[in-house]
VMD Tcl script that draws the C-alpha trace (Angstrom):
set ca {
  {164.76 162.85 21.33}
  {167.10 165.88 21.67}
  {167.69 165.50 18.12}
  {163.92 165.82 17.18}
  {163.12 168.67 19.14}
  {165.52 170.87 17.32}
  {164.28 170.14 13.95}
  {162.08 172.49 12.29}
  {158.27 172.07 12.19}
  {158.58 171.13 8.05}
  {160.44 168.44 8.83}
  {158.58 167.18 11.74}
  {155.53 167.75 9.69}
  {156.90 165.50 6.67}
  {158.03 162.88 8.90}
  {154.63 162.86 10.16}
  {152.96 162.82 6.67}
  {155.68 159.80 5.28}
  {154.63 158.00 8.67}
  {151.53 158.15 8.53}
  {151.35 156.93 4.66}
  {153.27 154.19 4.92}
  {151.88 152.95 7.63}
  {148.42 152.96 5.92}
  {150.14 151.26 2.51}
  {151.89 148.87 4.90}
  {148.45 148.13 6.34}
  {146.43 147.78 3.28}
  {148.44 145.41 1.94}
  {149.06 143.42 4.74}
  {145.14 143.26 4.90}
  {145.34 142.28 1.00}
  {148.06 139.63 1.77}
  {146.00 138.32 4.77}
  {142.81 137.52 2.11}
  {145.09 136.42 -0.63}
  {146.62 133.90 1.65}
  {143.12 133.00 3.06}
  {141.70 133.10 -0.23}
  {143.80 130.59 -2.05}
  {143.96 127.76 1.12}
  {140.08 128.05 0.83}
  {140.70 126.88 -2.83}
  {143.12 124.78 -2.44}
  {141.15 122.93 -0.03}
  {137.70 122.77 -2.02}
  {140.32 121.20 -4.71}
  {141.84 118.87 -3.30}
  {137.93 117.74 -1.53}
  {136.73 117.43 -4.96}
  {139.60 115.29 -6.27}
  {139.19 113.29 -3.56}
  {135.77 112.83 -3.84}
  {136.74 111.87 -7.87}
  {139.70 109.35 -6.94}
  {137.26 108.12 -4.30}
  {134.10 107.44 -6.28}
  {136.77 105.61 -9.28}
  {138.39 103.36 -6.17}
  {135.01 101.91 -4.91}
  {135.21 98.95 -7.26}
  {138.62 98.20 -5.91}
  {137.49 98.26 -2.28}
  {134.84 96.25 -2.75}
  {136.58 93.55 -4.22}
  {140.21 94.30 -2.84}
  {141.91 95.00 -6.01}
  {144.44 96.72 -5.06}
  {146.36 96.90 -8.48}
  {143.53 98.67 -9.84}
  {143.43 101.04 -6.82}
  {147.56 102.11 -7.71}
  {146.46 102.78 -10.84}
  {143.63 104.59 -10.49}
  {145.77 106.46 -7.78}
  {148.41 106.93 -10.05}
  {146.33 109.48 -12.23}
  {147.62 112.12 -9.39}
  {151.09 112.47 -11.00}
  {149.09 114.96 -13.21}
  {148.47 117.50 -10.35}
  {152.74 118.70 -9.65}
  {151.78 119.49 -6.12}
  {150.23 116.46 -5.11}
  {152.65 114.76 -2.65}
  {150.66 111.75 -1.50}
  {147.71 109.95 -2.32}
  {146.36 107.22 0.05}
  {143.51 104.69 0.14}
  {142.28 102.81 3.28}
  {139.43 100.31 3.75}
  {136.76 100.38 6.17}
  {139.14 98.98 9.11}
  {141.38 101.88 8.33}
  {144.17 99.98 7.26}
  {146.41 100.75 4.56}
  {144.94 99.19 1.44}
  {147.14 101.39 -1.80}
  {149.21 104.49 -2.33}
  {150.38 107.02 -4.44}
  {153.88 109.02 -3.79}
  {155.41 111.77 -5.80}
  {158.33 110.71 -7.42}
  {161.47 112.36 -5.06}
  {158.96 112.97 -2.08}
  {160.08 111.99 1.18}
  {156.57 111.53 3.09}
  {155.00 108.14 2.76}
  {151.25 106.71 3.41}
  {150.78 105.72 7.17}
  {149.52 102.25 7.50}
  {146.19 103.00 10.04}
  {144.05 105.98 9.31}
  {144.11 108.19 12.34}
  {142.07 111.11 10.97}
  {138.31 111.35 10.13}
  {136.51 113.81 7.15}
  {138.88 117.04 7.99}
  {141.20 119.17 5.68}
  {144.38 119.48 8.10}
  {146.87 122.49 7.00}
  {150.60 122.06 8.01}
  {153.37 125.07 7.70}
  {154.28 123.63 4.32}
  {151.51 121.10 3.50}
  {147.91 120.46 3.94}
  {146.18 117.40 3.95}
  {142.31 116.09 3.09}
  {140.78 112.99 4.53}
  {137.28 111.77 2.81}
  {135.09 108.53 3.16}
  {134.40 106.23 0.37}
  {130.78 105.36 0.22}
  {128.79 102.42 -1.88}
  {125.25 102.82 -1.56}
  {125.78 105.14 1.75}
  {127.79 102.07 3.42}
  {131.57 103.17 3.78}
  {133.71 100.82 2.40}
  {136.88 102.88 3.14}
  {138.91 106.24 3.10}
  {141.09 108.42 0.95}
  {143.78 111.04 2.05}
  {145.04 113.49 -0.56}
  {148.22 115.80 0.60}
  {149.44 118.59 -1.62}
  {152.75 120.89 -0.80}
  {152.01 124.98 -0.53}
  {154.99 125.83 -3.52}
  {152.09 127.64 -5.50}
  {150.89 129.95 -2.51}
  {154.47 130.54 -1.38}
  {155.48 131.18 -4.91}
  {152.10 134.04 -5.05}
  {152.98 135.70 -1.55}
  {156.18 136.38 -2.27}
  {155.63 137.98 -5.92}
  {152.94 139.72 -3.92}
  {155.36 140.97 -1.30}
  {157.52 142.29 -4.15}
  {154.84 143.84 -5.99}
  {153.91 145.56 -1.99}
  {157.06 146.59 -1.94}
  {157.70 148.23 -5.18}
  {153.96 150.21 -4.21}
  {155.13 151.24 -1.03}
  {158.02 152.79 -2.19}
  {156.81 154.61 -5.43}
  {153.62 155.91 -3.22}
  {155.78 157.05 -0.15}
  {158.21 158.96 -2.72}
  {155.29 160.37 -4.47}
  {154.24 161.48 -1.04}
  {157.46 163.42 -0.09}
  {157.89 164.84 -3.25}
  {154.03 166.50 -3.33}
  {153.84 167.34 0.81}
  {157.54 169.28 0.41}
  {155.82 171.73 -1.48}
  {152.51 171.66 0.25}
  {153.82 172.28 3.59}
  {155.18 175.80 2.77}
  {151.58 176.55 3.04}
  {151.18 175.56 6.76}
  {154.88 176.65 7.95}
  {155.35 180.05 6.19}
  {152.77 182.17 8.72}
  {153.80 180.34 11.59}
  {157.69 181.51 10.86}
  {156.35 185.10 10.16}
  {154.55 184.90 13.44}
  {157.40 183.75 15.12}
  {159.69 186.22 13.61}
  {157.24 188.99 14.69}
  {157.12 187.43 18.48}
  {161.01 187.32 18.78}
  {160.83 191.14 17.27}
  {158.45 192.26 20.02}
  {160.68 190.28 22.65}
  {163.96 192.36 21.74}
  {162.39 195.72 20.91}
  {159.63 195.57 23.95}
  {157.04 197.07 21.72}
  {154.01 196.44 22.20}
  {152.33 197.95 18.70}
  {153.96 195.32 16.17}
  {151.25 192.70 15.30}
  {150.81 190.00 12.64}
  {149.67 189.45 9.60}
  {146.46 187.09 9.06}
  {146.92 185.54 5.74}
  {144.17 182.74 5.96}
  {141.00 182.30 7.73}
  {141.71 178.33 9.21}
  {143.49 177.76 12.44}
  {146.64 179.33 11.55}
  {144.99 182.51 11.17}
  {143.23 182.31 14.34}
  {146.63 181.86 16.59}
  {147.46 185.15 14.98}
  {144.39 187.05 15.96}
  {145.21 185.37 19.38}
  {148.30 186.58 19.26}
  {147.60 190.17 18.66}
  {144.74 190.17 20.79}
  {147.62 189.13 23.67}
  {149.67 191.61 22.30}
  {146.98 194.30 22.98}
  {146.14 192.89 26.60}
  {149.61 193.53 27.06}
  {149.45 196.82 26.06}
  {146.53 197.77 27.90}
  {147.63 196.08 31.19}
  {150.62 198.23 30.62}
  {149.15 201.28 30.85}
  {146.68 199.87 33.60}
  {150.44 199.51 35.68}
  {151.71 202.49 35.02}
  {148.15 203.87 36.30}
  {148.25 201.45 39.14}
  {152.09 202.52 40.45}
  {151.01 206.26 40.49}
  {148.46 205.08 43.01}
  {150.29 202.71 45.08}
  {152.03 204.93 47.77}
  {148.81 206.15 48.78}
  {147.18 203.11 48.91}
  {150.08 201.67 50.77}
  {150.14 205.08 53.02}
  {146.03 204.33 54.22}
  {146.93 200.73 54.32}
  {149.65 201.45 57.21}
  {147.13 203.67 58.87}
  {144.57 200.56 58.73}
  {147.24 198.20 59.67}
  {148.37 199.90 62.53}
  {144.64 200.69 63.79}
  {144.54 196.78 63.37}
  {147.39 196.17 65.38}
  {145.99 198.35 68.00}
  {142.91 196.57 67.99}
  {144.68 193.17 68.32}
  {146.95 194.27 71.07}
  {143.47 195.72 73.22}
  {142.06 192.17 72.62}
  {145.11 190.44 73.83}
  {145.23 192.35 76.86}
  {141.68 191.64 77.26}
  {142.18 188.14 76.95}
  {145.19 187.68 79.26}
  {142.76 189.29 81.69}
  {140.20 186.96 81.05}
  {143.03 184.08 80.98}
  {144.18 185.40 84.53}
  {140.41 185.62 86.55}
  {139.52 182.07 84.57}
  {143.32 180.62 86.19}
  {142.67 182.01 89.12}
  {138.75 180.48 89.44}
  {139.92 176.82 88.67}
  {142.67 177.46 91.37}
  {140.43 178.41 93.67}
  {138.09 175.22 92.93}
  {137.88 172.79 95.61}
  {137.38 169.93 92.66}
  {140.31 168.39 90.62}
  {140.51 169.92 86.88}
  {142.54 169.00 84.17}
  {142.76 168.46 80.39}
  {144.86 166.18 78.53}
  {145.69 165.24 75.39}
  {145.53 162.01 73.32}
  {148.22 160.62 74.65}
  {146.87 161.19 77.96}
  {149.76 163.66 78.98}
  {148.33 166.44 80.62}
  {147.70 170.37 79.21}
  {146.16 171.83 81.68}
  {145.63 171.30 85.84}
  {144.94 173.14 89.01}
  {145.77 174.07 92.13}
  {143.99 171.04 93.97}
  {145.31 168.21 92.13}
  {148.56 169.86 91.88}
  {148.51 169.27 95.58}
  {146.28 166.12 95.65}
  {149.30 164.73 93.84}
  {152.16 166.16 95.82}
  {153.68 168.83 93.67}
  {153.93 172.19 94.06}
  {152.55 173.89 91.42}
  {150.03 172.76 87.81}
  {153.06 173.23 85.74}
  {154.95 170.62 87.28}
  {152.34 168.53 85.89}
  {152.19 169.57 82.42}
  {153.63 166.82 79.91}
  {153.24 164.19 82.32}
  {150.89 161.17 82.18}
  {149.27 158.96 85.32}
  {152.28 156.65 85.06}
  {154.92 159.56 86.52}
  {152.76 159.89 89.22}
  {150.43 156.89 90.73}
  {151.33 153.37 90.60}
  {150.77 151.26 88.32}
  {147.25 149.79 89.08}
  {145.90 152.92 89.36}
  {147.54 154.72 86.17}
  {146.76 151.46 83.91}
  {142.81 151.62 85.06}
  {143.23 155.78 84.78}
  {144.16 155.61 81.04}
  {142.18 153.02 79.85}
  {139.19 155.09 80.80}
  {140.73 157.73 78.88}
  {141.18 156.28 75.75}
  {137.76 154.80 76.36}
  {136.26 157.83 76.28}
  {138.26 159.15 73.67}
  {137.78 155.93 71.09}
  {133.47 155.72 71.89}
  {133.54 159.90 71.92}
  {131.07 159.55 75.02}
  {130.80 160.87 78.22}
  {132.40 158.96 81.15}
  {129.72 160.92 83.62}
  {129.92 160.61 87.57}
  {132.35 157.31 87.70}
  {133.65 156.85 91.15}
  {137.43 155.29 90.95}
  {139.72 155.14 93.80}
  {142.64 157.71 93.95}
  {145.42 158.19 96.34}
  {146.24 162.09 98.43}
  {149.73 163.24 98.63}
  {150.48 161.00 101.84}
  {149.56 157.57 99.75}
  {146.23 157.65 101.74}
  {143.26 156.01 99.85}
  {140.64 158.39 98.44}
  {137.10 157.78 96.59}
  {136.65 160.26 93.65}
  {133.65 161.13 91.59}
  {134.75 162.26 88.27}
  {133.65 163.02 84.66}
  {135.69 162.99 81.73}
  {134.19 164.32 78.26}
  {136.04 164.31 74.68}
  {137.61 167.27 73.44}
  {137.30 167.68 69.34}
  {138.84 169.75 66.98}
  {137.08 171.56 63.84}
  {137.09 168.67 62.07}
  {135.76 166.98 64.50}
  {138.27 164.31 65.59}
  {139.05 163.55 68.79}
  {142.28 165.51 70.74}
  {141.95 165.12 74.28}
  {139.70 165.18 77.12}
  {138.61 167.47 80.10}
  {138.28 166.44 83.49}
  {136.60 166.95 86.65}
  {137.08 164.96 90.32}
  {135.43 165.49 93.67}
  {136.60 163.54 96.54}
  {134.02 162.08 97.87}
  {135.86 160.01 100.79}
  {133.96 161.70 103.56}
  {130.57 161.67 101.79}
  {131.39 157.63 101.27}
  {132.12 157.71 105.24}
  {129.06 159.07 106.44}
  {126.59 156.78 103.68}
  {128.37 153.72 105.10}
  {127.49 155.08 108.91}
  {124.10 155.64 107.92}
  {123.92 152.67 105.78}
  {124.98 150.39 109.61}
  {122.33 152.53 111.34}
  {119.78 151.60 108.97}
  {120.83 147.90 109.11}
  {120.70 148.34 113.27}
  {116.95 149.68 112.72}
  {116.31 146.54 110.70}
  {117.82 144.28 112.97}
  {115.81 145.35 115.86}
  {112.68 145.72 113.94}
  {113.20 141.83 112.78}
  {113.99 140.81 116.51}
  {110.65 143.31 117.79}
  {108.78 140.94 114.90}
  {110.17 138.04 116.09}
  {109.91 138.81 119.82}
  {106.07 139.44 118.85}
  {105.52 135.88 116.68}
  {107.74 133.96 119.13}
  {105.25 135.44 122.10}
  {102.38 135.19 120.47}
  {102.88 131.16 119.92}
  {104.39 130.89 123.58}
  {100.79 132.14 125.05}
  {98.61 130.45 122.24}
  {99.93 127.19 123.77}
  {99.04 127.47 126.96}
  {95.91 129.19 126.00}
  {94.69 126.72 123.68}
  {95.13 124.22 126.79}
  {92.77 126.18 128.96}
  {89.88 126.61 126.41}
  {90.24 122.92 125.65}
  {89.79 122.00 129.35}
  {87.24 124.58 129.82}
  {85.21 123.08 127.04}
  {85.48 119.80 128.75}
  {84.74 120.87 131.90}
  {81.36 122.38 130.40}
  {80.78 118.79 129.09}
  {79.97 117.69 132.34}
  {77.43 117.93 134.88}
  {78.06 121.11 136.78}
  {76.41 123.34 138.84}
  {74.47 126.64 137.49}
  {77.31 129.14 139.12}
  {79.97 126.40 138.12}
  {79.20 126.71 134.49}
  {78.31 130.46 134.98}
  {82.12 130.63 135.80}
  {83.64 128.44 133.38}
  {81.75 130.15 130.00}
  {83.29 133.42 131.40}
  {86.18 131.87 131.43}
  {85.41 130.36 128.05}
  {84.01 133.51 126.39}
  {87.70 135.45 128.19}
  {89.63 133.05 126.64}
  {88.36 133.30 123.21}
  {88.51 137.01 123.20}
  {92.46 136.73 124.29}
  {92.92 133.84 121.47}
  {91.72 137.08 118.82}
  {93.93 139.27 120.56}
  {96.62 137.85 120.10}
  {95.99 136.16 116.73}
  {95.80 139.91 116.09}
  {99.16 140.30 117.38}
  {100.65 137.47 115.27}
  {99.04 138.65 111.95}
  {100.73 141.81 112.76}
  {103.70 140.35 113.06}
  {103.35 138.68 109.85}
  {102.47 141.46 108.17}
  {105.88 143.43 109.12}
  {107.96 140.56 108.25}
  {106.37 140.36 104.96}
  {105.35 136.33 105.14}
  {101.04 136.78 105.57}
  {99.44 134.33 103.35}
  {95.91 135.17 101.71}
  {93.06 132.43 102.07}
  {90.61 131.72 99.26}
  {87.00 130.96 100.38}
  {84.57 130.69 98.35}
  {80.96 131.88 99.10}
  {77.91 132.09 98.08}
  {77.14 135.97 97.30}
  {73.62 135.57 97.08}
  {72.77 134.65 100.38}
  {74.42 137.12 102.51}
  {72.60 138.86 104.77}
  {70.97 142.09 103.20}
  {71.31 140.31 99.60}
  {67.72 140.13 97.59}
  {68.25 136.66 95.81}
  {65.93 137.23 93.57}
  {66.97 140.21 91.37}
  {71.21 139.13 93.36}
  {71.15 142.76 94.18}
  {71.54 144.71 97.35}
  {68.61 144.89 99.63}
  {67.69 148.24 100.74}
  {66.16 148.80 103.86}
}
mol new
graphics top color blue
foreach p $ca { graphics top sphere $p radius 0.5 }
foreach p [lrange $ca 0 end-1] q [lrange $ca 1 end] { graphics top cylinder $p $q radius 0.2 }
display resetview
């Protein structure tokens, strides 16, 4: 490869030329041999079908009556063709019936046919099998096999004659582009020349000469056309460096204004920084960002405390696991990486905590994804109130309310139980009273007992009242369904089963 990179561009263009032809001549008559060779086992083939179809048609007489002297010499006619090897005949079994063989050939006729009608090509040989027919019944088969000597003997005075073309046409070649080149490479070395004299000199006026209008000539407009950018960006620099100090004086005077700027708007945002520090110190809540490895970035003053340490930054770039046990960091982070993973919002989840004497604490916290510009997740923000005492004071009002129930059930209960404890007794009295009135009795002795009756049975609704009541709190009243006839109610016309109006 070296090697071909420093030769010139004639050579390189006549190797490419020679190539290039003989690989076309090489080509064409390879193609040529390929048809020749196709050509003549076609023909050789039709040949040896028809002879067979000859020697087959003379033989049917001999199958038919087994004659197989007159089948040799029928078969014996083949020592006319050189190239005929073998010559076999077969009868109708497919069993070896008379033969031919060139005199000095090696190959001899099998004894059972093993082929049907097929022309069978071998490297050196090739090979036709046909049926014998009388009066389109087969009576038996004929092989025919012929050496290749005469298609050898034509490829290779073919590959001679290829070879004698191929040279002649590839010298005639050289000979003609040698000259013809000189018409491609001789602008190409002017234009070279003139490049290399620009190089050394650094001027910037030479040019080219065009000498033809085809692509040659265009890569030297190209080139002068460079050649002038050149010159014009030239003078463009030596314009542009007369201007540069004071464009680089205002630019210091705009840089330093900038740097001004910048410095105000640090200071204003350390400020900002400071008063935003000093509010989530000052924040009775727990705060705290972390990233996704759950280490945390940022923390304040309360869980700094909550925790046991004395300040945020003894926090920073630790996880859970450097500070709570195990449990409690394991449940901590998988939340974390929960939150992270679904990119939701764990919002108001109580989990249990622990204060800086290992007491046990409730917290209500929220924990929301943090994303970058490209949206991907890189850490989370949180927020925790304790809510230990509020969890105190809803479990003492939660025991009250249960005490309220409790004694409302037993008041119920008291109020059902009572109720069937004077129902009893009652029921006794109006039975007896209703068999006392059964009897004979005197006028003021049944005056007394249907007071008694008619007291009784106002008590009985009483407290029936009392025992629906107490149904009714403790949730268990049934509903009865009666059924009735609408139409005669009282104050119900039953003729049009509207109201009657008085």
């Amino acid at each position: 490869m070296p090697k071909e990179r420093r030769s010139s561009i004639q050579r390189k263009l006549t190797f490419v030329i020679l190539t290039t032809s003989l690989l076309g001549l090489s080509l064409a008559c390879l193609c040529s041999e390929i048809y020749e060779r196709g050509s003549f086992r076609s023909a050789i083939a039709t040949q040896l079908t028809a002879l067979a179809g000859t020697l087959g048609a003379n033989t049917t007489a001999s199958l038919a009556f087994s004659d197989r002297q007159s089948a040799v010499d029928i078969l014996n006619a083949l020592s006319a063709e050189p190239h005929v090897v073998t010559g076999c005949l077969y009868d109708k079994s497919g069993q070896f019936f008379a033969g031919y063989q060139r005199s000095g050939a090696g190959d001899r006729c099998s004894t059972v046919l093993v082929h049907g009608e097929e022309v069978k090509f071998a490297s050196d040989s090739v090979t036709v099998y046909r049926s014998i027919l009388l009066q389109s019944e087969p009576v038996g088969w004929i092989s025919i096999k012929s050496d290749l000597g005469e298609l050898q003997a034509k490829i290779r005075r073919y590959t001679q004659i290829s070879v004698v073309v191929i040279f002649v046409s590839v010298l005639a070649t050289f000979l003609v582009s040698s000259r013809l080149i000189r018409l491609i490479i001789n602008p190409v070395v002017e234009l070279a020349e003139t490049a290399a004299r620009v190089t050394r000199q650094e001027d910037y006026t030479l040019r080219g000469t065009v000498q033809s209008d085809d692509e040659i000539g265009a890569l030297v407009e190209a080139f002068n056309e460079m050649l002038d950018r050149i010159q014009e960006r030239d003078v463009a620099l030596q314009t542009s460096n007369s201007q540069l100090e004071t464009r680089v004086a205002e630019r210091t005077r705009q840089l330093q204004s900038e740097i001004d700027d910048r410095l105000l708007t640090e200071e204003t945002l350390s400020e900002e920084r400071r008063m935003l520090r000093a509010l989530i110190d000052n924040v009775p809540d727990f705060m705290y960002v972390k990233d996704a490895r759950s280490c945390f970035v940022v923390a304040n003053m309360s869980l700094a405390k909550s925790m046991g340490v004395n300040s945020p930054a003894d926090l920073l770039g630790k996880t859970d696991f450097n500070l709570y046990p195990k449990r409690l960091a394991n449940q901590y982070y998988e939340d974390e990486q929960r939150v992270m993973r679904k990119k939701e919002t764990l919002f108001a989840h109580e989990e249990e905590s622990l204060d800086r004497q290992g007491g046990r604490i409730a917290l209500l916290t929220t924990k929301v994804p943090l994303f970058d510009k490209n949206g991907q997740v890189i850490g989370i923000a949180g927020v925790g109130r304790d809510i230990t005492e509020r969890q105190r004071v809803e479990r003492e009002m939660q025991r009250a309310k249960e005490a309220a129930e409790a004694a409302s059930r037993a008041k119920s209960e008291f109020l059902a139980n009572m109720s069937h404890e004077i129902r009893t007794p009652l029921n006794g009295v109006m039975g007896m009273t209703d068999l006392a009135l059964d009897t004979e009795l005197t006028p003021e002795q049944r005056d007394y007992l249907e007071t008694v009756k008619s007291s009784s049975d106002s008590l009985l609704t009483v407290i029936n009242d009392i025992l629906d009541f107490s149904k009714i709190e403790a949730g268990k009243i049934d509903l009865e369904s009666v059924d009735f006839n609408f139409a005669r109610q009282p104050g119900v016309d039953a003729e049009d089963g509207g109201i009657a109006r008085g």
